[in-house]
C-alpha positions in Angstrom: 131.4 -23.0 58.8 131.2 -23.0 62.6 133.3 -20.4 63.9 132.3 -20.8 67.6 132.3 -24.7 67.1 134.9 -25.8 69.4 138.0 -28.2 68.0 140.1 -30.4 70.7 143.3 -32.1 69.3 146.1 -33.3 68.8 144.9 -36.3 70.8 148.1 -37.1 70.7 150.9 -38.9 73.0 154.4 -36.8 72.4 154.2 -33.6 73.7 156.5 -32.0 71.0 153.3 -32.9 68.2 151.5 -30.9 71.1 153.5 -27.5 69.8 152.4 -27.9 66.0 148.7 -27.8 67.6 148.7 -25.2 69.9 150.5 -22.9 67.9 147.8 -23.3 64.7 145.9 -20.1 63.7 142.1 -21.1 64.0 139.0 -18.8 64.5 137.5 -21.2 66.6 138.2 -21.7 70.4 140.5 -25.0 70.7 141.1 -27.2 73.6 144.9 -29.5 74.2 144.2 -33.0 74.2 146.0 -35.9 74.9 146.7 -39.6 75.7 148.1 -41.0 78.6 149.2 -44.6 78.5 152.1 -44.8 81.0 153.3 -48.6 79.9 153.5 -48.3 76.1 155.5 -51.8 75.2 153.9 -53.8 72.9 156.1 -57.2 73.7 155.5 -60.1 75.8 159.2 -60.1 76.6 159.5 -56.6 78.2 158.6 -57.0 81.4 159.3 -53.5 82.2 156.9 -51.9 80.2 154.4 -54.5 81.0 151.0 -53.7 83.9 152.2 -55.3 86.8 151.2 -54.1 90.0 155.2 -53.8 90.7 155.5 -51.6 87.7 152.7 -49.6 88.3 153.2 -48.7 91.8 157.1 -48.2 91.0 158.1 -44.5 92.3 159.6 -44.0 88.6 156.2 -44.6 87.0 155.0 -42.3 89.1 157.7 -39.2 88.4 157.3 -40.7 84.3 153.3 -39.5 84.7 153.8 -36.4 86.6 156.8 -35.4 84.3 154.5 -36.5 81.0 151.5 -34.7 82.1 153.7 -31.3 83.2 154.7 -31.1 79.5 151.0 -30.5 77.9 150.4 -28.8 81.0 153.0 -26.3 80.5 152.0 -25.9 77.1 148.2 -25.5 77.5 148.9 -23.4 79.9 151.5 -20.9 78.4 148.8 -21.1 75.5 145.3 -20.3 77.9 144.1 -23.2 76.4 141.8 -26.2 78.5 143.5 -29.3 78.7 142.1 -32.7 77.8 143.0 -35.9 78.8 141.0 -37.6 76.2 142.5 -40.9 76.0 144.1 -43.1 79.1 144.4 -46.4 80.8 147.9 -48.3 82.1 148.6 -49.8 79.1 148.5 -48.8 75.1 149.1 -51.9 73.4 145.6 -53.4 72.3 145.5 -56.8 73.7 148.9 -56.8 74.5 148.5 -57.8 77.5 145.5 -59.0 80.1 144.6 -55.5 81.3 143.6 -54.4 77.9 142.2 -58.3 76.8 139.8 -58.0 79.6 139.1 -54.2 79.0 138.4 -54.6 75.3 136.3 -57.7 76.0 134.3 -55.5 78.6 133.4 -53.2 75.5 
């Protein structure tokens, strides 16, 4: 065992699987992590969801992140616990679209 070893998770997206972590009894020190993928649609025909620069400079993309990130925030927080963002980028949909195409073929 390493009981000083310390263990980041959920690495999750929804903030309510964020509770199940935070509240876990571990010895070891724990960090909140999460992802933060503002656009989330998978299909070509949303437009809404899709990277545009209109989408991602719309005001309500912008209240959507800051409302998203207040939630772990509030949690870590409440908790003592050092928050993570450990995964992010505008979209979550692997090649889905040209953002992630280009970013995936960058790797």
């Amino acid at each position: 065992m390493a009981p000083n070893l310390t263990i980041s998770g959920p690495g999750t997206y929804a903030a309510d699987r964020a509770s199940a972590w935070v509240d876990l009894a571990l010895k070891q020190p724990k960090i909140l992590t999460f992802h933060n993928y503002p656009l989330t649609g998978c299909s070509p025909g949303l437009a809404a969801d899709q990277p545009t620069m209109a989408n991602l400079m719309a005001p309500n993309m912008h209240d959507r992140s800051i409302n998203y990130h207040s939630s772990f925030v509030k949690k870590g927080n409440t908790a003592m616990l050092p928050i993570w963002v450990d995964e992010t980028g505008i979209s979550a949909c692997v090649c889905g679209n040209e953002t992630t195409k280009t970013y995936a073929s960058a790797m």
